[in-house]
C-alpha positions as CSV (number, residue, x, y, z in Angstrom):
1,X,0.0,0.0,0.0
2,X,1.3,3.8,-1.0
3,X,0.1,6.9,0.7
4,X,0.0,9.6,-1.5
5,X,-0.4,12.0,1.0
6,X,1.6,11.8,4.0
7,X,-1.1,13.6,6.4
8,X,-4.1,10.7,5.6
9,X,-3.4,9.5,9.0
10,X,-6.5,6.8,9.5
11,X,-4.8,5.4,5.8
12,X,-1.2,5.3,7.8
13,X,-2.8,3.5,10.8
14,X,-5.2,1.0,9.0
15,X,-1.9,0.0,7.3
16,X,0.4,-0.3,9.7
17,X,-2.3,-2.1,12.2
18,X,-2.8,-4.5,8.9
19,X,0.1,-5.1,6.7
20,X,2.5,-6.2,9.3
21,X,0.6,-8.9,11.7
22,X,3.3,-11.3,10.0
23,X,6.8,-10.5,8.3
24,X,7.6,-7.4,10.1
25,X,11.1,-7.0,8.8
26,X,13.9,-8.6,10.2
27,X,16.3,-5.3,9.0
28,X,18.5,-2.9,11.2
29,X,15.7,0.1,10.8
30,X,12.8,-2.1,10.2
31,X,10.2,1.5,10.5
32,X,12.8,2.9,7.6
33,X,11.5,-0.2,5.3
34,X,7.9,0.7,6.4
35,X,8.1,3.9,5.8
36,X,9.7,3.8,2.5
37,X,6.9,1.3,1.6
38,X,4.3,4.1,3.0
39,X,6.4,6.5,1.1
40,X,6.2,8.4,4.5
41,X,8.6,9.5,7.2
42,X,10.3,6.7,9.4
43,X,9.5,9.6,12.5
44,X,5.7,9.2,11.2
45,X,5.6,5.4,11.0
46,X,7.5,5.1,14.7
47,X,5.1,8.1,16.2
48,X,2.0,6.2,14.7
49,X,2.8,2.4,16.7
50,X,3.3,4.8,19.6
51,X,0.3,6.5,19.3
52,X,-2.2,2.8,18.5
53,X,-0.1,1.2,21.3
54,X,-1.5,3.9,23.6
55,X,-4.8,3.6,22.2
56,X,-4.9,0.5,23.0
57,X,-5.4,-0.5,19.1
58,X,-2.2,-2.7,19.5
59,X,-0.1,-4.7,22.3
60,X,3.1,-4.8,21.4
61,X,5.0,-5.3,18.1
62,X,6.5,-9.2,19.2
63,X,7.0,-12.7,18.8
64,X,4.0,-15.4,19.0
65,X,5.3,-18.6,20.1
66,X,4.2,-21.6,18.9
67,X,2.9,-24.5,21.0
68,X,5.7,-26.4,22.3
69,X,8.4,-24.1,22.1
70,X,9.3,-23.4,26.0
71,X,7.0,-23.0,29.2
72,X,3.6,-24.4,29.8
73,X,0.1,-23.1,29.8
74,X,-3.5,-24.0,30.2
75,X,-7.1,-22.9,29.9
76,X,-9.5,-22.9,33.1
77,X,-12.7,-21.9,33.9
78,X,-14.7,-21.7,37.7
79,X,-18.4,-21.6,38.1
80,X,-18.9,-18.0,39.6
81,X,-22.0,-17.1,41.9
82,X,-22.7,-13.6,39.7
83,X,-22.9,-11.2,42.3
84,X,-19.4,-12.9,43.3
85,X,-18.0,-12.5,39.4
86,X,-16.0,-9.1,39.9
87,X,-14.5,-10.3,43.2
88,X,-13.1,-13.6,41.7
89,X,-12.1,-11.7,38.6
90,X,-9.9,-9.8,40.5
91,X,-8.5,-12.5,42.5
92,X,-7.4,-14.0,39.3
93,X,-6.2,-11.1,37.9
94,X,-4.2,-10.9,40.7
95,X,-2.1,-14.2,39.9
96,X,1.3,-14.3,38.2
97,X,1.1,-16.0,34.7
98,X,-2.8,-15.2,33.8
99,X,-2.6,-13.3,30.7
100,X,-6.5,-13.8,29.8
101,X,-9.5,-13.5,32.1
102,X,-12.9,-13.0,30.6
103,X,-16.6,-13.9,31.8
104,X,-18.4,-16.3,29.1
105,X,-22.3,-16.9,28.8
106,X,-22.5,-20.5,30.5
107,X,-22.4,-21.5,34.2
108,X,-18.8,-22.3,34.1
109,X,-18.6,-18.1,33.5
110,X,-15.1,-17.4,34.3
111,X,-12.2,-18.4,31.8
112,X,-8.5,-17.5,32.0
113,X,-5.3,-18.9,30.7
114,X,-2.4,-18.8,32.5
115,X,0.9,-19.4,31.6
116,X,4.5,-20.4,33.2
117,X,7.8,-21.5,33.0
118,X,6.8,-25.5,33.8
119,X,3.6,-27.6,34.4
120,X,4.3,-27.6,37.8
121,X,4.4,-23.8,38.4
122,X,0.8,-23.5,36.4
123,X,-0.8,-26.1,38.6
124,X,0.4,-24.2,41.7
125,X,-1.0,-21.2,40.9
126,X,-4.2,-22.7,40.0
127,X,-4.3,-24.4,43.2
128,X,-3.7,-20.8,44.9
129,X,-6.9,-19.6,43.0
130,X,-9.1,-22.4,44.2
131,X,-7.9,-21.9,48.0
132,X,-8.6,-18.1,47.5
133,X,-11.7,-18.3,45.6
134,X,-13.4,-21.8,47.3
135,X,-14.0,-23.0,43.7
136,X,-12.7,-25.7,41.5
137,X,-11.3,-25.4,38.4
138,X,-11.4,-26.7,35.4
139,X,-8.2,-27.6,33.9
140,X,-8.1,-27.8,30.0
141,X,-4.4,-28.9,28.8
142,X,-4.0,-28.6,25.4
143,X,-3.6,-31.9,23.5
144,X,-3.1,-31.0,19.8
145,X,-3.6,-27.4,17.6
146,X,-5.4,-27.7,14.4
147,X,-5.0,-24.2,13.5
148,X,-3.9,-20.6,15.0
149,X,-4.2,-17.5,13.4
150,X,-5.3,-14.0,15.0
151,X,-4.3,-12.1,12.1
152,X,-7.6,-9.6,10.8
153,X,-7.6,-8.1,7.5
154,X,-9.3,-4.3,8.5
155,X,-10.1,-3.7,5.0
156,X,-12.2,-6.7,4.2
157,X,-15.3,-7.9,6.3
158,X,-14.9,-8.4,10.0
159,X,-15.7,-12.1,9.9
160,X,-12.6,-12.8,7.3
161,X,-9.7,-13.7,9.0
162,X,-7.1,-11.3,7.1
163,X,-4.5,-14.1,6.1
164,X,-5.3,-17.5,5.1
165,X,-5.0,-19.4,8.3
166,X,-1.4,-21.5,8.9
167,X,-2.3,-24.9,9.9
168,X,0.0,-25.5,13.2
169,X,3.3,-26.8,12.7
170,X,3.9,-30.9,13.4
171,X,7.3,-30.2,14.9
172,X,8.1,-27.2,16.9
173,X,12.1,-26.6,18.0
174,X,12.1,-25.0,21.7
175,X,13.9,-22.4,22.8
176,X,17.6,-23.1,24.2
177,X,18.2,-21.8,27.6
178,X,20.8,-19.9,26.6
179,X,18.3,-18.1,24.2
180,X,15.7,-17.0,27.4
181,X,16.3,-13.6,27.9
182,X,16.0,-12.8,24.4
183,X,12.8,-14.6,24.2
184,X,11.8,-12.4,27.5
185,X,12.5,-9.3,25.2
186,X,10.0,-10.6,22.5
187,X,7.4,-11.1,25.2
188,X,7.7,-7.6,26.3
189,X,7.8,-6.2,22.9
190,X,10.1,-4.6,20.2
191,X,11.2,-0.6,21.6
192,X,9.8,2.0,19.2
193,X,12.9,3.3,18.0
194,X,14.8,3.8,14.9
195,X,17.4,0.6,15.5
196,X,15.0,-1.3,18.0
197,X,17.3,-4.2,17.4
198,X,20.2,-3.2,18.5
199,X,18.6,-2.2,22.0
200,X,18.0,-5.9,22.3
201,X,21.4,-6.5,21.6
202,X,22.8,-4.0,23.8
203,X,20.7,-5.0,27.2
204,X,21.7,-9.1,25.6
205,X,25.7,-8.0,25.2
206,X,25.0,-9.8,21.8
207,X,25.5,-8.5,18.0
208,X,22.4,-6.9,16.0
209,X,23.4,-9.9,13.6
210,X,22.7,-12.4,16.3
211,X,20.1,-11.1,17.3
212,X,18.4,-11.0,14.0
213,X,19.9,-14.2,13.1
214,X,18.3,-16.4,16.1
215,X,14.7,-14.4,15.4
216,X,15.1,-15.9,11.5
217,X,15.9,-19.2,12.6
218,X,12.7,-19.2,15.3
219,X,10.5,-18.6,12.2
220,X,11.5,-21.1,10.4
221,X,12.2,-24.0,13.0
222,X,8.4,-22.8,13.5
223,X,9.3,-21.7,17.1
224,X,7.6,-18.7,16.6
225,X,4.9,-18.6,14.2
226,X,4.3,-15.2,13.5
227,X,6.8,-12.2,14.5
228,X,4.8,-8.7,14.0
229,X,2.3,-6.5,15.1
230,X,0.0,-8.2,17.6
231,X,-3.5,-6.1,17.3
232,X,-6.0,-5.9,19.9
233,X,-9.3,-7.3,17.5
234,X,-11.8,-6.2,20.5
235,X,-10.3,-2.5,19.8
236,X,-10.6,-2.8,15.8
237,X,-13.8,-3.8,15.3
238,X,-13.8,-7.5,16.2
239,X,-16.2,-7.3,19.2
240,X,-18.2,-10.6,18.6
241,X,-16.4,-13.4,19.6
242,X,-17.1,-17.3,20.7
243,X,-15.3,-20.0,21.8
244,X,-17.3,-23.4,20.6
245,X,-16.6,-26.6,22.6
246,X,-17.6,-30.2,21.4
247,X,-17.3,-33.5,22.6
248,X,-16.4,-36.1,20.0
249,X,-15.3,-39.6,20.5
250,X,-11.5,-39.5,20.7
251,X,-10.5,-41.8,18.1
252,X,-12.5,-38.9,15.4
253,X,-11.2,-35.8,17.6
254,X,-8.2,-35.7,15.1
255,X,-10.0,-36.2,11.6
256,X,-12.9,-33.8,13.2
257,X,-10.1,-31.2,14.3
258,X,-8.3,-31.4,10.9
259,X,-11.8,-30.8,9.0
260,X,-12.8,-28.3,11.4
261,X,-9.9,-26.1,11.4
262,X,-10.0,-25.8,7.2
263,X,-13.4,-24.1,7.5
264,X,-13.6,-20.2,6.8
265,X,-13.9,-18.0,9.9
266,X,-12.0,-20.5,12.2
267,X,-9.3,-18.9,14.0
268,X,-8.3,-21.6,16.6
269,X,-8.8,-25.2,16.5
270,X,-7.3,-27.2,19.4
271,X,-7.9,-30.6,21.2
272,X,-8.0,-30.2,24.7
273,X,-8.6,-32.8,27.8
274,X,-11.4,-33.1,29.4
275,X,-12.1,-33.0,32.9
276,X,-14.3,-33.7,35.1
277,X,-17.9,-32.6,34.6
278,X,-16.7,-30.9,31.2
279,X,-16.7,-33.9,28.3
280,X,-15.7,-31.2,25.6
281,X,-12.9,-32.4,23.8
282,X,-12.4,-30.2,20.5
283,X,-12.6,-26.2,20.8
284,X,-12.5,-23.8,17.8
285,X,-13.0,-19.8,18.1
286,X,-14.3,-17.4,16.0
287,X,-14.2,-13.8,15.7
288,X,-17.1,-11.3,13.8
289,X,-17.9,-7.9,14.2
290,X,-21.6,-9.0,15.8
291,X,-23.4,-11.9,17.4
292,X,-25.1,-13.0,14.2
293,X,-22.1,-13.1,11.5
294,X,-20.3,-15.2,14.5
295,X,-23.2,-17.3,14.8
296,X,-23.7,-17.8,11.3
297,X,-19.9,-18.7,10.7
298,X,-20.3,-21.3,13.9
299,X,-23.1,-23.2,12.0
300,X,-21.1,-23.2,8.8
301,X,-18.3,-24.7,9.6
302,X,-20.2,-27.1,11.9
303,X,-21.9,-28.3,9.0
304,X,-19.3,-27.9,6.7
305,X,-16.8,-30.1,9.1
306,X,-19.9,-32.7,9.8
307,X,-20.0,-32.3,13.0
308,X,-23.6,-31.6,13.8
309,X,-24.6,-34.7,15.4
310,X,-21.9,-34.5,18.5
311,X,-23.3,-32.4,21.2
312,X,-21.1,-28.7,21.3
313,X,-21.9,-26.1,23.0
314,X,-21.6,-21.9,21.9
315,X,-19.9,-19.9,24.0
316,X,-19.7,-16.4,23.4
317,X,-17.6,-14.0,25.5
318,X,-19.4,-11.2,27.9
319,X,-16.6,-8.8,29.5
320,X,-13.1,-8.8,29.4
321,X,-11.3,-8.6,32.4
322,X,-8.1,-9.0,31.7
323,X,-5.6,-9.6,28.1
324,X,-2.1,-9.3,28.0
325,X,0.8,-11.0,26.6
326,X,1.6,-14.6,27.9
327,X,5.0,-15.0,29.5
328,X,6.3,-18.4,29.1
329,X,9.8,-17.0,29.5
330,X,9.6,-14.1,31.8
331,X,9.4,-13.9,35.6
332,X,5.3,-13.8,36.1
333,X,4.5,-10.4,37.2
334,X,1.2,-10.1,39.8
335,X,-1.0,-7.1,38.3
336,X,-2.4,-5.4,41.3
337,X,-4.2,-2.4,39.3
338,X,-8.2,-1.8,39.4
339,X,-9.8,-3.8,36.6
340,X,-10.6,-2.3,33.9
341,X,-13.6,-1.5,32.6
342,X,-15.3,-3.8,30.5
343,X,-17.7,-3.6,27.5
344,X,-20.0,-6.5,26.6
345,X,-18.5,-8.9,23.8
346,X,-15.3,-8.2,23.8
347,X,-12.4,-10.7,23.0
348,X,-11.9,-14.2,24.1
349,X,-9.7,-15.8,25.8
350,X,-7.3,-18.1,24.0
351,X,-4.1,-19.6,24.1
């Protein structure tokens, strides 16, 4: 995309929020390559992430890890008495490694992810949840992704995803300890600056070359499986969004995941465990700019991927409490701000 004119700022932002959710450049002066593209000022492009990163319009420009490359994580949900919701919410908020926290429409109402540097360290902190909160959680491992993608394409209709979805990679090489603290850096995000690189390098004592040179070789060892700019759908238009659960017999979960995750509008498409009083095996998610495109997506690919006669259950998402980054290589950080304010049908909670 060229901008003609250099002052057509909702042109400069729809394409820097779209154009680089994947294949941001792996250059010295990546915002120089942007900017030539833009045929605008490198000062314009920078100002611009700085201004949609304080808008809340994006989180970070980063890495996205794939599953299996370091660190553990997990979904879980509690059954929340509502007039005890915000309280709870808060409480789990309040826990080092949840990154997501959002109420959902069913009576298992709370979800989160949370994330850590073992198995061992997740379970703990869900155990320190239960004993805070008096309720039991369910635990949801992940088992097998189908598909991931949380790329959107602003300029065609909300309910497109805006690349063709990458099925997820068979075989995933981890990240070497000696490679942590750089993958710390890529969960906090790449500094808006003219050689953003080399302030990695500097705080790694490592060359820019290095630097650049291990963040190639994640992409394609499929370690990470997207490195760009990681936009906040809730804030661009993506409000409508549901997480569909369904409990197939395991010896189809594959087949079913596989068909499921080549429908149009699928996002996600894992295979989870199930647990007690939860039978739901396979889980997809879809995102639309209202309740009935999602729905209408939901149905299509449910019919599309046969799977209409294996009981599922639609679950769309109701307030957000809580979406940040997950840290699979960081220290987990407690967040002990106010939550937020929350809007209904806003985005889900996924990892």
């Amino acid at each position: 995309m060229h901008l003609n004119d250099a002052t057509d700022r909702p042109a400069l932002q729809q394409a820097l929020l779209n154009d680089w959710q994947r294949d941001f450049p792996l250059r010295v002066q990546p915002f120089d390559e942007l900017a030539r593209t833009l045929k605008v000022s490198p000062e314009e492009v920078i100002d611009t992430y700085r201004q949609l990163q304080q808008e809340g319009a994006i989180s970070r420009i980063g890495g996205i890890w794939s599953a299996g490359a370091g660190g553990a994580a997990m979904l879980c949900a509690l059954a929340v008495p509502p007039d005890q919701l915000s309280h709870v919410a808060l409480q789990v908020n309040h826990t080092p490694g949840v990154n997501h926290n959002y109420e959902r429409e069913h009576r298992f109402n709370l979800w989160f992810v949370i994330t850590g540097q073992d198995r061992a360290t997740v379970h703990h902190h869900v155990d320190d949840i239960e004993r805070r909160s008096g309720l039991s959680a369910l635990r949801l491992p992940m088992r097998r992704a189908y598909r991931i993608d949380l790329g959107f394409d602003l300029s065609r209709p909300a309910s497109s995803p805006a690349h063709e979805a990458r099925p997820a990679p068979r075989h995933v090489v981890p990240v070497a300890p000696q490679d942590a603290h750089l993958a710390s850096l890529i969960e906090e995000g790449l500094p808006l600056a003219h050689r953003p690189y080399d302030v990695w390098a500097q705080a790694l004592d490592m060359s820019t070359g290095a630097v650049l040179g291990t963040l190639q070789r994640w992409l394609l060892q499929h370690t990470l499986r997207r490195f760009g700019v990681v936009v906040r759908h809730h804030n661009v238009g993506f409000a409508a969004n549901a997480m569909t659960v369904f409990d197939v017999p395991d010896d189809q979960v594959d087949d079913l995941g596989r068909r499921l995750a080549g429908q149009s509008g699928i996002t996600l498409c894992y295979r989870r465990e199930r647990a007690p009083g939860w039978p739901y095996n396979l889980y997809c998610m879809v995102h639309g700019r209202d309740r009935h495109s999602a729905t209408q997506m939901i149905q299509d690919a449910i019919d599309a991927a046969g799977l209409r006669a294996w009981p599922h259950e639609v679950l769309f998402s109701v307030r957000r409490f809580k979406q940040t980054g997950g840290r699979y290589f960081s220290p987990p950080r407690s967040t002990h701000a106010p939550l937020p304010h929350s809007s209904p049908q806003e985005a889900p909670a996924w990892t």
